[in-house]
KEVO-565995 format. One record per atom (N, C-alpha, C): x, y, z; atom name. Coordinates in Angstrom, 1 decimal. Example, Ala and Ser with C-alpha at 12.3 -4.5 7.8 and 13.67 -1.06 7.14 Angstrom:
BEGIN
[rec [13.2 -5.7 7.8] 'N']
[rec [12.3 -4.5 7.8] 'CA']
[rec [13.2 -3.3 7.8] 'C']
[rec [12.8 -2.2 7.1] 'N']
[rec [13.7 -1.1 7.1] 'CA']
[rec [12.9 0.0 7.9] 'C']
This chain:
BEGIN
[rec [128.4 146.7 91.2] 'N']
[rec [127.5 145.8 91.8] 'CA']
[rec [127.2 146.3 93.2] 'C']
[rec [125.7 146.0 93.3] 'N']
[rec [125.4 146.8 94.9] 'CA']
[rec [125.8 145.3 95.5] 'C']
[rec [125.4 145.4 97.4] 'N']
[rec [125.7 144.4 98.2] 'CA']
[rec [124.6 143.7 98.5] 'C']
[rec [123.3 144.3 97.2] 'N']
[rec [122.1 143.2 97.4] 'CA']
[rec [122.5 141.9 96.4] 'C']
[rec [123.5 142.3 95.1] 'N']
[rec [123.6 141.3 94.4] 'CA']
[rec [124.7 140.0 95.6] 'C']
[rec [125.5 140.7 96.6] 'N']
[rec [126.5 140.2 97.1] 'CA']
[rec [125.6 138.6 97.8] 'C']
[rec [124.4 139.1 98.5] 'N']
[rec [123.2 138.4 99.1] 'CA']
[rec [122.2 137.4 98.0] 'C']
[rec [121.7 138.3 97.2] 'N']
[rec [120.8 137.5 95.7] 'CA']
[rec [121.3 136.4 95.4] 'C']
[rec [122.6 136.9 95.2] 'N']
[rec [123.1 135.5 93.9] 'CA']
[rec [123.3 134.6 94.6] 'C']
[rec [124.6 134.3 96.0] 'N']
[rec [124.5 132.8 96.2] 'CA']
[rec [123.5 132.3 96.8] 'C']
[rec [122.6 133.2 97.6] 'N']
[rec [121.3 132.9 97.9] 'CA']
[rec [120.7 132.2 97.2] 'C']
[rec [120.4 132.5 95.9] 'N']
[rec [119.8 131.7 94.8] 'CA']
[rec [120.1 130.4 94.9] 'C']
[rec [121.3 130.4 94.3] 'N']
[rec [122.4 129.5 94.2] 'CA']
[rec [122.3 128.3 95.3] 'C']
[rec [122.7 128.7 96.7] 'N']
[rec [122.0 127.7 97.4] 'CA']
[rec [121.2 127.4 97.6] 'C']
[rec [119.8 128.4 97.6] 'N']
[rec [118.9 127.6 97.2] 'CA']
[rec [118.5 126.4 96.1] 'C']
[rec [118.9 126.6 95.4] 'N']
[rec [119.3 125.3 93.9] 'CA']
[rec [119.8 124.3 94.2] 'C']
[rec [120.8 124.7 95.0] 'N']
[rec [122.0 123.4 95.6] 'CA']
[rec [120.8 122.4 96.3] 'C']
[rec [119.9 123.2 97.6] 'N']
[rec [119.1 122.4 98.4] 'CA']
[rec [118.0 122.0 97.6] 'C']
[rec [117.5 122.6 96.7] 'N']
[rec [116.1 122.2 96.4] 'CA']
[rec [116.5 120.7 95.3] 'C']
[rec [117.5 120.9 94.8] 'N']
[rec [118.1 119.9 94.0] 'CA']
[rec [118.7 118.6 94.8] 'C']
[rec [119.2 118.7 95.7] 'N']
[rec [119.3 117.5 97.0] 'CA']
[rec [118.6 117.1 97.0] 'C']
[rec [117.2 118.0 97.7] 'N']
[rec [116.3 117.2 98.4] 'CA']
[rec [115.2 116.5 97.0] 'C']
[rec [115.2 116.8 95.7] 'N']
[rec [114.6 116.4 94.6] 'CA']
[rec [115.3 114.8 94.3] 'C']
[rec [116.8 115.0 94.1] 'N']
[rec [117.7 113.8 93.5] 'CA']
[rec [117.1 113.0 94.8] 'C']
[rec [117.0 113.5 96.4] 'N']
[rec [117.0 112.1 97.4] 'CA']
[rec [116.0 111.5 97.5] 'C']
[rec [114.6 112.5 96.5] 'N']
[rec [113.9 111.2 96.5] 'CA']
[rec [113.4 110.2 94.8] 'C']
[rec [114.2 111.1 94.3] 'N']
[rec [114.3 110.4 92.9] 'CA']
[rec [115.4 108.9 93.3] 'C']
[rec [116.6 109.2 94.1] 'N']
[rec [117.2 107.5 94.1] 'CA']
[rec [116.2 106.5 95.5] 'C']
[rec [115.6 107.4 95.9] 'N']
[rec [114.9 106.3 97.1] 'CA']
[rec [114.1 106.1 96.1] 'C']
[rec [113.0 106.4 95.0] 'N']
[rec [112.1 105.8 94.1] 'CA']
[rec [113.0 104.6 93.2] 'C']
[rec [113.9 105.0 92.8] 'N']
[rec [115.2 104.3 91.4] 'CA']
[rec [115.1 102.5 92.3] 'C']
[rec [115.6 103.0 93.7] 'N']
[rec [115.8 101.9 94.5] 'CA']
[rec [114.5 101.1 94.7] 'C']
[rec [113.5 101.5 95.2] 'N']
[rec [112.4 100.9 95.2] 'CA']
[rec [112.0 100.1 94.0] 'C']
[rec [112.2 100.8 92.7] 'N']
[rec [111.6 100.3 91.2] 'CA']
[rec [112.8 99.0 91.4] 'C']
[rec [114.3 99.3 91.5] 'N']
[rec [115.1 98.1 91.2] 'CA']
[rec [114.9 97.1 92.4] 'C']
[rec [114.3 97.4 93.5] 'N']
[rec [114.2 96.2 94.2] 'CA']
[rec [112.7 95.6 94.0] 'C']
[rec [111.6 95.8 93.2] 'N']
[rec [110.7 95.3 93.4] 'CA']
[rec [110.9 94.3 91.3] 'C']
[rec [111.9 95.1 90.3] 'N']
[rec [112.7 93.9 89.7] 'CA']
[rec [113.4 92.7 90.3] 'C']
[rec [113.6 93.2 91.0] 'N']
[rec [114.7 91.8 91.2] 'CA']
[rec [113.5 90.2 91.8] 'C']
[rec [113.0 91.4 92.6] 'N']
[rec [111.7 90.8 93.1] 'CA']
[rec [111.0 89.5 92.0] 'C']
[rec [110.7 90.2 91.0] 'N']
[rec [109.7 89.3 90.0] 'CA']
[rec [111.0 88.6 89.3] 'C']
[rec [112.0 88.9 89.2] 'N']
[rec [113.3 88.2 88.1] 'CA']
[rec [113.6 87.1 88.9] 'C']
[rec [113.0 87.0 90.4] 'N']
[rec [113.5 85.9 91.7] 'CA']
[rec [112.3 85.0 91.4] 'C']
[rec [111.2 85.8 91.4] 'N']
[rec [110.0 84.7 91.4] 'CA']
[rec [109.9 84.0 89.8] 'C']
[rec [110.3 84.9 88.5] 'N']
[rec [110.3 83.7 87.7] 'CA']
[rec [111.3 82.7 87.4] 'C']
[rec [112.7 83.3 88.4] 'N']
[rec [113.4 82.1 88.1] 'CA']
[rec [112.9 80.9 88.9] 'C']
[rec [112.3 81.0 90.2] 'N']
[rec [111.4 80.1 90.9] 'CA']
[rec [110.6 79.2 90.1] 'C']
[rec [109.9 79.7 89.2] 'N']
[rec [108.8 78.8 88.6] 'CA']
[rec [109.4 78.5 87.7] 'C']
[rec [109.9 79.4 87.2] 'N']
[rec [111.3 78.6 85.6] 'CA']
[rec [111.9 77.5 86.4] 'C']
[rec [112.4 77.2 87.7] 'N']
[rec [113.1 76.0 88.3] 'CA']
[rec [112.3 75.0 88.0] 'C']
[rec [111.1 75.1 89.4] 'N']
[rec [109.7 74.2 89.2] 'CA']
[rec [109.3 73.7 88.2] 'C']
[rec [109.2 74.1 86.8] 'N']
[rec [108.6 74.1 85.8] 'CA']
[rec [109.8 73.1 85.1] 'C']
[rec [110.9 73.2 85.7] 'N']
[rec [112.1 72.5 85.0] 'CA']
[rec [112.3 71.2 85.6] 'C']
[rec [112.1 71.1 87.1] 'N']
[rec [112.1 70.1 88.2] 'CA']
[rec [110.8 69.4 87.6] 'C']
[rec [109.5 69.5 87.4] 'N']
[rec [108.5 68.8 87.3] 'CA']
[rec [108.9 67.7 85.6] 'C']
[rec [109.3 68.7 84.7] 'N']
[rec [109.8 68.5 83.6] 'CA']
[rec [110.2 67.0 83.7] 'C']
[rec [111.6 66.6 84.9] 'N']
[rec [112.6 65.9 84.5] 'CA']
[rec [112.1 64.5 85.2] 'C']
């Protein structure tokens, strides 16, 4: 093996490591967003499911 593969390969390699970081950090900042804007609407129909139960009784 020459001393270009010694440079190539983890080169690569870390490159993968970083480009894969920076891909996953904004795939959980999206994940996070999607589950906080659920919880969001699961808050507001338990709201009107209450109201809806309150006016009921």
């Amino acid at each position: 093996m020459t001393l270009g593969h010694f440079i190539y390969i983890p080169g690569i390699l870390l490159l993968g490591i970083v480009i894969g970081y920076v891909i996953g950090g904004r795939r959980a900042e999206l994940a996070a967003d999607d589950q906080g804007e659920k919880d969001q609407r699961k808050a507001a129909r338990d709201a009107r499911r209450r109201a809806r139960d309150r006016v009921s009784e």
